[in-house]
C-alpha positions as a printed NumPy array, in Angstrom:
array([[ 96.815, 115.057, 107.624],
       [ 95.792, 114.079, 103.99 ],
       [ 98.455, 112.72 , 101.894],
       [ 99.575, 114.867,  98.839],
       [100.468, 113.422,  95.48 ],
       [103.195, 114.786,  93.253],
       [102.255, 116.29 ,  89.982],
       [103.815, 113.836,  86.771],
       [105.769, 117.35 ,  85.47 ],
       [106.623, 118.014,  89.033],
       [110.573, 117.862,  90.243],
       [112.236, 114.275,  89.923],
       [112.192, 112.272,  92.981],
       [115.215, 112.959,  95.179],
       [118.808, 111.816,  93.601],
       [117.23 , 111.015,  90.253],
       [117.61 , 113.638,  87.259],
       [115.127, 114.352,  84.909],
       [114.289, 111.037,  82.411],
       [116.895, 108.998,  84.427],
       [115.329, 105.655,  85.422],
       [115.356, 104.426,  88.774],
       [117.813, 102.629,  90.451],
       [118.191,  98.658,  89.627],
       [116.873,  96.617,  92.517],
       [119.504,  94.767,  94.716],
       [121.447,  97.782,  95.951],
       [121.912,  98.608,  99.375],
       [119.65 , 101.709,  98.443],
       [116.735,  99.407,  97.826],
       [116.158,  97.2  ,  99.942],
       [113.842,  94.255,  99.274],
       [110.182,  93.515, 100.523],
       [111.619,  90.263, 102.61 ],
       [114.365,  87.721, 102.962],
       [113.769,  83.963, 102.595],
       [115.673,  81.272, 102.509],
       [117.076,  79.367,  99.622],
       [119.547,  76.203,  99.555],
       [120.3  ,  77.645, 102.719],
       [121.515,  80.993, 102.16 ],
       [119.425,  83.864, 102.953],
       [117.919,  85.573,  99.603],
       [116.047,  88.841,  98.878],
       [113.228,  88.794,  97.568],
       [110.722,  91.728,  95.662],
       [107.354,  91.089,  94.068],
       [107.066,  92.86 ,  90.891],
       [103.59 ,  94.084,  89.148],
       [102.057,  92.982,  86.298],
       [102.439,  96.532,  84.851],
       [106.135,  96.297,  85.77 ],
       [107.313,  93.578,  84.046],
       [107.716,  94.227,  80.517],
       [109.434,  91.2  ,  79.04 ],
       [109.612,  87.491,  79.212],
       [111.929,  85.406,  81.851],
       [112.981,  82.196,  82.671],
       [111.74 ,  80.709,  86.079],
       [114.079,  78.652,  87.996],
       [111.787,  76.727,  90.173],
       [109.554,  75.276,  87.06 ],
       [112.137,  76.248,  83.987],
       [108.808,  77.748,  82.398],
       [108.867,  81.053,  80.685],
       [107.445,  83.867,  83.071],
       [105.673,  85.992,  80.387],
       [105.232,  89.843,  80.093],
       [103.002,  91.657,  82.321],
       [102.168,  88.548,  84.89 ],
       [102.794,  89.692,  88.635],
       [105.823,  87.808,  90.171],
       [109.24 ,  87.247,  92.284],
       [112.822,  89.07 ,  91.872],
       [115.161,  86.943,  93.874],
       [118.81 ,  87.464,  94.783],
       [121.019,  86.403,  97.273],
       [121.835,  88.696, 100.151],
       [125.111,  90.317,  99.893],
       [125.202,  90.324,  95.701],
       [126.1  ,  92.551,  93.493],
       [122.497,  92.121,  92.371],
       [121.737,  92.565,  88.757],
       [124.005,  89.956,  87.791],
       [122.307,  87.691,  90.245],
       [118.613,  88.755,  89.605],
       [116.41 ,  85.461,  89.357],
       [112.308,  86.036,  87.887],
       [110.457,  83.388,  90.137],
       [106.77 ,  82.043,  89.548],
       [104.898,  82.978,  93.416],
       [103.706,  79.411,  93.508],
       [107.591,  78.38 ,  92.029],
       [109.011,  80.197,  95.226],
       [106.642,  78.818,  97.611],
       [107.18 ,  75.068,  96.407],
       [111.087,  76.288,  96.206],
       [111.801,  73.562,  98.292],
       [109.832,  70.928,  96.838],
       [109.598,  71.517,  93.363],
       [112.849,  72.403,  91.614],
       [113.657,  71.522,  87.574],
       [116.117,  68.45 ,  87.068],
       [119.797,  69.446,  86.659]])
């Protein structure tokens, strides 16, 4: 069976009014793509689109600005509250996670 797409002025997507935006990542009602490891302690972790990022961050792994628009990681520890412990990760930062980490 062929796969129908939703018109944009269609109904909002289910438990979402009208103009509400979605839900923040790192709820148990989204769960991530995987779980790695970090220091550890098992970690969630999302890759976000170019189109979806739409402001600069700081990555952990390289302390180097992650700038708008480039692909990469949302990271949070399993069990979080999540937004308040949200980290934007460079891909080749997370890889080298173990490895590569800024001086403290």
């Amino acid at each position: 069976m062929a796969r129908r797409n939703r018109r944009a002025d269609g109904p909002p997507a289910a438990g979402r009014r009208a103009g509400q935006a979605p839900r923040l990542l790192g709820t148990a009602q989204s769960p991530a793509d995987r779980v790695d490891v970090l220091d550890g302690a098992p970690h969630y972790v999302r890759a976000v689109t170019g189109a979806a990022a739409t402001k600069a961050y700081r990555c952990p792994g390289c302390d180097q600005l992650v700038p708008p628009a480039t692909p990469h990681l949302l990271v949070w520890p399993v069990g979080s509250s999540g937004i308040d412990w949200r980290r934007h990760w460079h891909t080749p930062c997370w890889a080298a996670r173990d490895r590569r980490r800024p001086a403290r």
